[in-house]
N, C-alpha and C positions, 0 to 999 in steps of 0.2 A: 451472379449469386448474391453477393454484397448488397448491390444494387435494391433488388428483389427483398431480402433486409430490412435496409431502411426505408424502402416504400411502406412497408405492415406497418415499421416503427410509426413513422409521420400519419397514416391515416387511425394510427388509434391512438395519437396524440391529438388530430383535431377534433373527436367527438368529445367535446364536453364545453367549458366556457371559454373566452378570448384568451384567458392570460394561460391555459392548460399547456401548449405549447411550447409559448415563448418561458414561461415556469421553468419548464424539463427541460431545452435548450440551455436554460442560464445554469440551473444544477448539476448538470451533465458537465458540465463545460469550466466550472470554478473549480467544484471535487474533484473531477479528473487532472487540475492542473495544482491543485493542493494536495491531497494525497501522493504525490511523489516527493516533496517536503514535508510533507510530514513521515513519512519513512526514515527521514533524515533524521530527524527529531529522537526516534524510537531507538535507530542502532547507531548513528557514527560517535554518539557518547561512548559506550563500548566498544569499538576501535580505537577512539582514540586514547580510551585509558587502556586498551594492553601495550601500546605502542610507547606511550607515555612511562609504564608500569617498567619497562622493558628499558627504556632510555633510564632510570630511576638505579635499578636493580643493577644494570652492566653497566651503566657509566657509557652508555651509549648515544656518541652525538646525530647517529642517522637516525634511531626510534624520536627520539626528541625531537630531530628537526623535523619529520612526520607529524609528531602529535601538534608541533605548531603552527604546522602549514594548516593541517585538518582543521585545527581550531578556528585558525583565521576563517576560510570557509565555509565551517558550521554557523560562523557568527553573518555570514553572507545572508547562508540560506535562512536562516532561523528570523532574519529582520523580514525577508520577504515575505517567507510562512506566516508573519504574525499580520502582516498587511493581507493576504490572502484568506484567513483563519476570520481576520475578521468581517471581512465580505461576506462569508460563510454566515457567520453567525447573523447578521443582518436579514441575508436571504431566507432565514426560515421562517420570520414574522414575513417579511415582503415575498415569498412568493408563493406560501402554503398557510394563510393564514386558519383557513380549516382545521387544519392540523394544531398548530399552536395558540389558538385559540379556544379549544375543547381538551387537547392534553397536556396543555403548557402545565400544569401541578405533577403532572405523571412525570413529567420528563425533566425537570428545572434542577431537579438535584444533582443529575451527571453533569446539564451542562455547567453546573453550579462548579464543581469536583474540576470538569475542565479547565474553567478559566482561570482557578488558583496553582492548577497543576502548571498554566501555562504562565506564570507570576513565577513562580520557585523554579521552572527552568530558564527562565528569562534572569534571575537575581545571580544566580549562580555559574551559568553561562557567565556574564559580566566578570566577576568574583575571579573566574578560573580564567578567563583573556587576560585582565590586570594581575593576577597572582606570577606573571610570569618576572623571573628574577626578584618578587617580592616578597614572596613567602617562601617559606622552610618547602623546601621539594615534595615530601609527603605531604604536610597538610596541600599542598599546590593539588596534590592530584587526588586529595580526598574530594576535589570540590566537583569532580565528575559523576560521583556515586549520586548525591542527588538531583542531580540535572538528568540523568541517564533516568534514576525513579521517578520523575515529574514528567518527563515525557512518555514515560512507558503507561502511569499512570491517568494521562490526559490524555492517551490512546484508547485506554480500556474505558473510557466514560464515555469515547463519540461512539465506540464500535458497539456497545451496550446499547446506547439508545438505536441503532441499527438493526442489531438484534431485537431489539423490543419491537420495532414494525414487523420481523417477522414472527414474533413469539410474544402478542401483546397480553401482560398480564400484570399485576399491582392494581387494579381498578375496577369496578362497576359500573356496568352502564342500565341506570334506572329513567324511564318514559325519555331515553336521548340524551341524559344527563350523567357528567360522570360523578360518581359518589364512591365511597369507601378507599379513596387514593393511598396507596402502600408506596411511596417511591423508594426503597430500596426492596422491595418486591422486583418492584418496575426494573432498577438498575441490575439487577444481581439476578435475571430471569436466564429461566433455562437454555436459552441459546449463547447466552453471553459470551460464558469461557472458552468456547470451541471455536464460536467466530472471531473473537478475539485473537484464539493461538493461530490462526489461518492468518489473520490479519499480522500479527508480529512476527511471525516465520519469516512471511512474505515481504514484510520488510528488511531484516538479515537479506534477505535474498539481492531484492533493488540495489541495496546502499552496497551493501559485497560485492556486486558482478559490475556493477556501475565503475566503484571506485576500482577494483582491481582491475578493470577496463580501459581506465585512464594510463594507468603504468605499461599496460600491456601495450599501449601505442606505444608511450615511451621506448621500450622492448623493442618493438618492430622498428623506430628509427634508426638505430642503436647504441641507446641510453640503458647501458648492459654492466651499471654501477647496482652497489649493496643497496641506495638509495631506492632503487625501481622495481630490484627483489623486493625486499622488505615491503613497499608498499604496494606491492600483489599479494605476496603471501598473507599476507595479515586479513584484509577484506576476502580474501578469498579462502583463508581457513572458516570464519565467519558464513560466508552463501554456500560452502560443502555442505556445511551440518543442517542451514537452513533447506537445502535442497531436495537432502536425502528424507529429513523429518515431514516437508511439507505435502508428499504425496500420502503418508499415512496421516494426517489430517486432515484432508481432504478426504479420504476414505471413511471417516469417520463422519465428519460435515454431509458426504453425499446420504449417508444412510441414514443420518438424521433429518436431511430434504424430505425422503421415502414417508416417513414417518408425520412431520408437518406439514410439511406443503409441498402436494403428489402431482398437483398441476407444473410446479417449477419442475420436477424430475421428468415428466413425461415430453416436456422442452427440451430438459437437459438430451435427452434422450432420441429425440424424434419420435415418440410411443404414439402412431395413433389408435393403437388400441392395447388393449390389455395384453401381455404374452407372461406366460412363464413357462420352461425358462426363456428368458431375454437375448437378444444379441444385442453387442456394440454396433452404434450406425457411426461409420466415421466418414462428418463429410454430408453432404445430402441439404436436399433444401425441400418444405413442406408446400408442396403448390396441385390448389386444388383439391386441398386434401389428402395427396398422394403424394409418397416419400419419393423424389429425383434426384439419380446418382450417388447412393449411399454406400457406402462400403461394408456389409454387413459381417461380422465375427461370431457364431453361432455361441450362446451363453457367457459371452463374456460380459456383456450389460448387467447381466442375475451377480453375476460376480462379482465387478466394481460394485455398482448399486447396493445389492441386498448382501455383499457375501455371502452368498449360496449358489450353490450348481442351479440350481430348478426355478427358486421365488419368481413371483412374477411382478413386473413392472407394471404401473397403473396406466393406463392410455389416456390420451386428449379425449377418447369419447365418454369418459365418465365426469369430464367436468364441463359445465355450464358453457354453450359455445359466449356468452357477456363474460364468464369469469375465466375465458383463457389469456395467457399470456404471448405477446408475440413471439411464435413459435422461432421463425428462423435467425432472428438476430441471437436471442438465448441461447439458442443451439449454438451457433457459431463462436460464440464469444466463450462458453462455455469448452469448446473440444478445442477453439486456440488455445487460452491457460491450460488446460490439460495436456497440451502436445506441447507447448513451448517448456511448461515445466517437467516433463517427462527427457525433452533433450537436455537442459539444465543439469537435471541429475546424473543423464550421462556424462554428461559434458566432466564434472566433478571426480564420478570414478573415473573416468580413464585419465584423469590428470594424474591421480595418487596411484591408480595401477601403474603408470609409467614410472611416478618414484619407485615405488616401490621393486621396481624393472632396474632400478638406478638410471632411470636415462632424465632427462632436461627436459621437461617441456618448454620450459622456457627456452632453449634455444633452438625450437619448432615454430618458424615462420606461420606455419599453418596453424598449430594450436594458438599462437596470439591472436593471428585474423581472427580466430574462432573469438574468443576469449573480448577481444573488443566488441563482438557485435553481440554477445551476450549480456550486457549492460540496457540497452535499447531492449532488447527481447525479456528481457526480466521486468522493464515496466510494461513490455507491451502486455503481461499475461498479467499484472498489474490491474490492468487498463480491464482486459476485459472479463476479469473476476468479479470486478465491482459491475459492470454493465449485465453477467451473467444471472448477479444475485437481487439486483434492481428494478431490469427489464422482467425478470423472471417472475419477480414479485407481484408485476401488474397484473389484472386494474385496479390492487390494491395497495395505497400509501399503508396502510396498518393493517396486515394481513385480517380478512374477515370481518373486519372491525369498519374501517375507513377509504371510500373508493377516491382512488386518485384523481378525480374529475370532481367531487365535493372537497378536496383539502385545497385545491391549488386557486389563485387569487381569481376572481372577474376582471381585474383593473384590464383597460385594452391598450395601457402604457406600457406594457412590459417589455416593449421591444427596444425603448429607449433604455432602458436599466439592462439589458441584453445588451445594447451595444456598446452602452458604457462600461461592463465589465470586461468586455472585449479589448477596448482599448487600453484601461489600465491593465490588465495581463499581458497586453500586447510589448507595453512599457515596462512593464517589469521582468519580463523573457529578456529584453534586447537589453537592459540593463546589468540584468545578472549575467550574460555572456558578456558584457563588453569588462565589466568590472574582473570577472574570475578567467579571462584572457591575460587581462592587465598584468594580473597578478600572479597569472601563469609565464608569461614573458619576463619579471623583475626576478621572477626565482629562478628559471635558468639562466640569468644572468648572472647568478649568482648572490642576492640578494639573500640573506635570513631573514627577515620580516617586513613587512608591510609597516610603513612607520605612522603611527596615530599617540594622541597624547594618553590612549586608555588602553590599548593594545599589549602585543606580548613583549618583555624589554631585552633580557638577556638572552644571549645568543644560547644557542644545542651545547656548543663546546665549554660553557662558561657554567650552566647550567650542571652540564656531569658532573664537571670539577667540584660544582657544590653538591650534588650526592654523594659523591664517594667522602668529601669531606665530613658530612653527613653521618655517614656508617663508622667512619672511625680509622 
């Protein structure tokens, strides 16, 4: 089935010019491996000032030693992010130059928004790693508030231009020429906010189930100190609320799909023809034309989709067989994030129904097993949200607007710039493991920080001492 997949993928990746390809290989493959740092970006500012918040207020050495460990770590990921970010930013003239060559005025303003967003979390980030034992505790942990704004806000400028390919508006197109350019039309376009809240949900989600995943190993060895609590519960109060919120945004996202672009839903969907009311196809693969092995749920597709018993879903047969989208990968990618994040949310309540029971899950072998492998499974619905709403989007780069076979470069180099991004992400995977190993070994060693001359100075226990001195 997989298989069958990425064959559609590949054969309507090669009609069009040389670099078409090897383009969507290199994009595919950068995003997918930056967008998990960048989630970082969006919420561990926010855990680590409750944790911090928490060490501050109780005079507590465990929240502290948490927010310092975190910190160290954020400052890991956030150097790599910004080597990654920047590749990124490269790749849009080198390998779409269609694109940013005809809407580069449409669109220069977010990434404009971006790049200073990513200056003041980078200044401050800095600011809050040296403030430690150097500034008065509060102002210390004021310097998260705008780190945490600067990345949430140099989130909402990439996902905005994202949105604007699927909701392209601020502009004119006169005899192929763009005129009347509105770029905060462009940035602040109808899709914006809603793909956005998908997109920082679903960050809570990653960095929560990820990080509370790390302690839950912990947990299962049995490292069964307030340290291991503490740094589950925390991320993991954090991906409850993203968990539970993210399927009604996505319900709200799908119905807005319905409504712009009927071709992605009828993917989403496996629709090949019109019905209402609809059923959910869970599973299945379009070969032939004809739906194999699908799991059909009589009106519940009318019901996700449209919210309605009856509405009907649009089919593949009412769009243009040049303007469909490859049906079976969409699909799949689309009903994984929907099934992983529907276990997710389980997964959550019956954590807190069990509190609520008064019982441990923490000292449930089996809900940790669970609970670690929920960190992997939270990027993989990640993974395939962004391929659901990308692949779904073709063959168009700028929905109606710009077909993806005219954006993307002619050069028949692109294979080397392919491989060479390959290999520095290759080096910097095996880097950031060997480094956050490292430093995973010094601190069960016992260790309180990682010693550098700009780093954090005073110890968790030295630190309370000075809040509570602090308070009076």
């Amino acid at each position: 089935m997989v298989s069958s997949a990425f064959a559609e993928l590949y054969l309507a990746s090669t009609e069009g010019p040389p670099g078409l390809l090897p383009a969507r290989q290199q994009m595919a493959f950068s995003l997918g491996w930056h967008i998990v740092l960048a989630c970082f970006g969006v919420a561990f500012p926010a855990m680590i000032y409750v944790v911090h918040r928490r060490g501050i207020v109780r005079a507590d050495p465990v929240a502290l030693g948490l927010a310092k460990r975190w910190a160290t770590v954020s400052a890991i990921l956030f150097a790599i992010g910004a080597v990654s970010g920047t590749v990124l930013s490269f790749e849009m003239g080198l390998l779409w130059p269609g694109l940013m060559g005809r809407y580069g005025d449409v669109l220069g303003l977010p990434f404009a928004f971006e790049g200073l967003s990513f200056f003041i979390e980078a200044i401050f980030l800095g600011i809050y790693l040296y403030g430690w034992g150097r500034m008065p505790p509060r102002r210390h942990l004021a310097m998260l508030v705008p780190m945490a704004v600067a990345g949430v806000v140099g989130t909402f400028c990439v996902v905005s231009v994202n949105a604007w390919m699927n909701n392209p508006t601020g502009f004119r197109l006169v005899d192929g020429e763009v005129t009347d350019v509105d770029p905060w039309r462009a940035m602040f376009n109808d899709a914006a906010f809603l793909q956005f809240a998908h997109m920082w949900v679903g960050a809570f989600m990653v960095v929560g189930f990820v990080v509370s995943g790390v302690y839950a190993a912990g947990l299962l060895r049995g490292r069964r100190d307030e340290h291991h609590r503490l740094g589950f519960t925390v991320p993991f109060v954090f991906a409850t609320v993203a968990a539970i919120a993210q399927p009604l945004i996505g319900h709200l996202l799908g119905m807005r799909v319905h409504d712009t672009q009927p071709a992605k839903l009828a993917a989403f969907e496996l629709a090949t023809h019109t019905e209402g009311p609809a059923p959910l196809r869970m599973g299945g693969l379009l070969i032939d034309g004809k739906v194999v092995g699908a799991l059909e749920i009589p009106r519940l597709g009318s019901i996700i989709a449209r919210n309605s018993l009856t509405a009907p879903i649009p089919g593949l047969d009412t769009v243009p067989p040049e303007d469909r989208p490859p049906v079976n990968i969409t699909h799949l990618a689309f009903q994984t994030m929907v099934g992983i994040g529907t276990l997710l949310a389980l997964l959550v309540i019956g954590f807190w129904l069990a509190r609520w029971l008064r019982r441990d899950p923490l000292a449930n072998r089996w809900f940790l097993r669970v609970a670690v492998a929920a960190g992997p499974l939270a990027v993989l619905a990640l993974e395939c949200g962004w391929i659901a709403t990308e692949v779904g989007r073709q063959p168009w780069t700028v929905w109606r607007v710009l077909r993806t076979a005219d954006a993307a470069s002619t050069s028949t180099g692109l294979w080397w710039s392919y491989t060479g991004v390959l290999l520095v992400y290759l080096g910097m995977t095996v880097g950031a493991i060997v480094v956050l190993r490292s430093m995973t070994r010094r601190w069960r060693a016992g260790a309180e920080s990682i010693a550098s001359p700009y780093g954090p100075g005073a110890g968790p226990v030295d630190e309370a001492q000075r809040a509570v001195r602090e308070r009076g």
